[in-house]
C-alpha positions as CSV (number, residue, x, y, z in Angstrom):
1,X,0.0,0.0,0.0
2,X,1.2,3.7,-1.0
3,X,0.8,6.0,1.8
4,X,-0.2,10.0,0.6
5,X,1.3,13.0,2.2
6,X,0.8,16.4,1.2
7,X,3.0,19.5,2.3
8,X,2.4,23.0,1.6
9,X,4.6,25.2,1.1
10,X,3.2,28.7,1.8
11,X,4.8,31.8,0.9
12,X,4.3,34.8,3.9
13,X,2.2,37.8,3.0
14,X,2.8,41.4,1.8
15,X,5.3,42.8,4.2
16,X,5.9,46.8,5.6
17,X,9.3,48.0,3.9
18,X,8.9,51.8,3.1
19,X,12.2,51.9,2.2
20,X,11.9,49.1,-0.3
21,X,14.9,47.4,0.4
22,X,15.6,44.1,-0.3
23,X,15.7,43.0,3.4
24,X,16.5,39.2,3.2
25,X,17.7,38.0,6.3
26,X,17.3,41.1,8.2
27,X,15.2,41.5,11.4
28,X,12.3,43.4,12.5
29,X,10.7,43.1,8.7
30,X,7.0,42.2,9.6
31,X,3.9,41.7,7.8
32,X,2.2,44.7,6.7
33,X,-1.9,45.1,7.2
34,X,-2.2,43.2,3.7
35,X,0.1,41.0,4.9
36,X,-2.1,40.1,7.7
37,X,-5.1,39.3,5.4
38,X,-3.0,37.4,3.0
39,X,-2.2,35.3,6.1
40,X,-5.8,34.4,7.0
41,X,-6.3,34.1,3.5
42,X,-4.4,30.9,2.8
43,X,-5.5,29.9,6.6
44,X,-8.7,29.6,5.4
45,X,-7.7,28.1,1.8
46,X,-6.0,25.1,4.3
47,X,-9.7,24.9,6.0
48,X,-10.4,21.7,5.9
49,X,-7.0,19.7,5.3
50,X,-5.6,17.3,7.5
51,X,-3.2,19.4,8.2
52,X,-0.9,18.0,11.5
53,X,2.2,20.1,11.5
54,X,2.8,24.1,10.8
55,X,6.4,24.9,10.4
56,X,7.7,27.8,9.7
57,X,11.0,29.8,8.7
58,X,12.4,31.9,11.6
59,X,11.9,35.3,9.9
60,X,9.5,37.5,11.8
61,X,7.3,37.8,8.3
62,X,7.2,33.9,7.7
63,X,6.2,33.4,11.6
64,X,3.6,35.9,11.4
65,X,1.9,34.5,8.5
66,X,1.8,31.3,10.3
67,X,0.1,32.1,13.2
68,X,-3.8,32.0,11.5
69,X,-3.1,28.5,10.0
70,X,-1.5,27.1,13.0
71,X,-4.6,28.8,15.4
72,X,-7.1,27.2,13.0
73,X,-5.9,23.6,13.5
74,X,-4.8,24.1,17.0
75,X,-1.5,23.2,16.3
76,X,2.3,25.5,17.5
77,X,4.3,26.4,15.4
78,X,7.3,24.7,14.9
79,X,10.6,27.0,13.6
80,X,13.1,25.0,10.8
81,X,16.2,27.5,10.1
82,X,15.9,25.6,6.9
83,X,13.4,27.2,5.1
84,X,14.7,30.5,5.7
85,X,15.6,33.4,2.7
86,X,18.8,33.2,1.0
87,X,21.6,34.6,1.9
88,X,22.2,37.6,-0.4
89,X,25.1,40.4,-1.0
90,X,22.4,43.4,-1.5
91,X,20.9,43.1,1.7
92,X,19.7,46.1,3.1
93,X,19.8,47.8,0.2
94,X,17.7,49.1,-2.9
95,X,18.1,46.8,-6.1
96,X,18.2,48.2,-9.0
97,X,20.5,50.2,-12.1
98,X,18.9,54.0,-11.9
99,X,18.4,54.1,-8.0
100,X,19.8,51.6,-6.3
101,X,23.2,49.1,-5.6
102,X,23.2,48.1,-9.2
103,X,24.3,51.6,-10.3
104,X,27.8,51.6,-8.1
105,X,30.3,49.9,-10.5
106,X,32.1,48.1,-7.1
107,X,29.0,46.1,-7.1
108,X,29.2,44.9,-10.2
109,X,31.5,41.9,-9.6
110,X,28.4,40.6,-7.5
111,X,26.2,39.9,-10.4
112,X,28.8,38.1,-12.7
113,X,27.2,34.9,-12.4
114,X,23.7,34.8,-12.3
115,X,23.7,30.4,-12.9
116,X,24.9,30.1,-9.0
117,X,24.0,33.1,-8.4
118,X,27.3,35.1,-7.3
119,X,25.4,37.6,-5.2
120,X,24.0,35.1,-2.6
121,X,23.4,31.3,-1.5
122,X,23.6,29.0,-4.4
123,X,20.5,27.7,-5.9
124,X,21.3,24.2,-5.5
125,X,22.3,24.8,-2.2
126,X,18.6,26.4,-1.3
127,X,17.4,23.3,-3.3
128,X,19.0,20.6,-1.0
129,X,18.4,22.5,2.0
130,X,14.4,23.2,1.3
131,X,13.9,19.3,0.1
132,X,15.7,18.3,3.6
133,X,13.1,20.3,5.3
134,X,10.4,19.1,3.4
135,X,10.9,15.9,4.0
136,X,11.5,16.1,7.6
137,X,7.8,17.6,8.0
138,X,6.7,14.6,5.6
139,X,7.8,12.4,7.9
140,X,6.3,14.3,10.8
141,X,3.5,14.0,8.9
142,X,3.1,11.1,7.1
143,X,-0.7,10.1,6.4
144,X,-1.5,13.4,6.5
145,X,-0.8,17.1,5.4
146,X,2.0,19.5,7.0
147,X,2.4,23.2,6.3
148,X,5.7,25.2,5.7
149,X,5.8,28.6,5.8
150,X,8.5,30.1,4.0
151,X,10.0,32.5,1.0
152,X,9.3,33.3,-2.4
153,X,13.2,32.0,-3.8
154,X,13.7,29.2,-1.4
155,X,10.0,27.8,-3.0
156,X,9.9,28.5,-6.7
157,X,14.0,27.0,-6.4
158,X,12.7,23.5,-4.7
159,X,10.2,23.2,-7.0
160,X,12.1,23.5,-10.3
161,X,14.6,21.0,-8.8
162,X,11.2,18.8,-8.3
163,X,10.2,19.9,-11.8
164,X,14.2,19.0,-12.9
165,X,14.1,21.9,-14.2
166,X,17.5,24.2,-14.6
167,X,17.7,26.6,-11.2
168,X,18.9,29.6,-12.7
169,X,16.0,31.4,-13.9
170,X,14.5,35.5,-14.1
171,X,13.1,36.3,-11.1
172,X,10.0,38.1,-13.0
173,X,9.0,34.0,-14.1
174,X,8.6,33.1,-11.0
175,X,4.8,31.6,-9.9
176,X,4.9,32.2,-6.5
177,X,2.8,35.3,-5.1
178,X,2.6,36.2,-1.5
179,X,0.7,34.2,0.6
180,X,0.4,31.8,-2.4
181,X,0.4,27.6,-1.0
182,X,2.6,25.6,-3.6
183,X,1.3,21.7,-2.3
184,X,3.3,18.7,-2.6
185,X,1.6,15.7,-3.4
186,X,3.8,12.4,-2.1
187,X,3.0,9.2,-2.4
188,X,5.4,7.2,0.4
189,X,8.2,9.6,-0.2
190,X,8.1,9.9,-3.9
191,X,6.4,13.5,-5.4
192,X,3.4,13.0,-7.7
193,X,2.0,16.1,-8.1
194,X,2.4,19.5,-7.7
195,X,-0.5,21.9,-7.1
196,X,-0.7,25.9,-6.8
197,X,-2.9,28.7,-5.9
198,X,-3.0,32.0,-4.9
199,X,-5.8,32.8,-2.1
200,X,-5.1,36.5,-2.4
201,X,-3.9,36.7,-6.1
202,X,-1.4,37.1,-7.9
203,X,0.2,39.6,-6.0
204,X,3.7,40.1,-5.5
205,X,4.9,37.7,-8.6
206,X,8.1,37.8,-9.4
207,X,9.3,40.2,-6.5
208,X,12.8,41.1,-5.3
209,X,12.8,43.0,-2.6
210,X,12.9,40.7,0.0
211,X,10.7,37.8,-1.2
């Protein structure tokens, strides 16, 4: 008999970043009001699911968005440093050529590669690290559903490794909008499908500054 095991991986909501920077790793980043909605948005698009284990990244934004789908199944939340955001050169900082890091010519030598990518954590290096993860709250799991919060890169890498799939890709391309739930369909510990939607829209597509 094939045992089926679903993990979702949620992306967090809209988060506050007047500056907009691209504020990776860095703290005190929370969800904005949107944010918040986005977050009981995909609660409520888990309503329902046998959901058994909410795990999230340790960022506040990724946290915050789990707090709705971990209160509607009376579940904690459990933190795995493995699904956190990339590490990336630019952080704290605006992207971009006419106002931002891109226009400095010392910062140049950062984007030389943008296969690995040169500028931060390499994409099969995310890949390994959010599949470990994955299946970790799979096994937690098993017979039923489990939900990982996390980021917009981290995601949209580990599933075109699932997908096989080159890593290196635009970041515009990417189908993963915030508070969107990518779901991993396993049966024993094999993927069979892959499903998506986007509870709040297609908002925040391809986005940069922070993800």
């Amino acid at each position: 008999m094939v045992t089926k095991t679903v993990v979702h991986l949620v992306r967090h909501g809209e988060v506050a970043n007047p500056r907009h920077i691209l504020y990776g790793r860095l703290p005190g980043f929370h969800l904005s009001d949107a944010g918040v909605l986005m977050a009981k948005r995909a609660a409520d698009a888990l309503a329902g699911h046998d959901v058994v284990l909410v795990v999230s990244s340790p960022l506040e934004r990724a946290r915050e968005t789990a707090e709705p789908i971990a209160e509607r199944f009376g579940l904690p939340i459990e933190i795995d440093e493995r699904l956190i955001e990339p590490e990336n050169a630019f952080e704290g900082r605006r992207f971009g050529v006419g106002d931002g890091a891109l226009r400095h010519p010392r910062t140049w030598w950062l984007v030389r590669n943008p296969f690995r990518p040169s500028w931060g954590e390499p994409y099969r290096r995310i890949a390994d690290r959010m599949w470990a993860a994955v299946h970790a709250a799979r096994e937690a799991a098993v017979g039923h559903e489990a939900v990982c919060v996390s980021h917009q890169l981290p995601i949209w890498t580990l599933r075109r490794s699932i997908e096989r799939r080159p890593l290196w890709h635009h970041p515009r391309h990417r189908q993963c909008a915030l508070g969107s739930i990518t779901s991993l369909v396993f049966d024993d510990d094999a993927v069979i499908d892959v499903v998506y939607c986007e509870p709040s829209g297609s908002v925040g597509v391809g986005d940069v500054g922070g993800a």
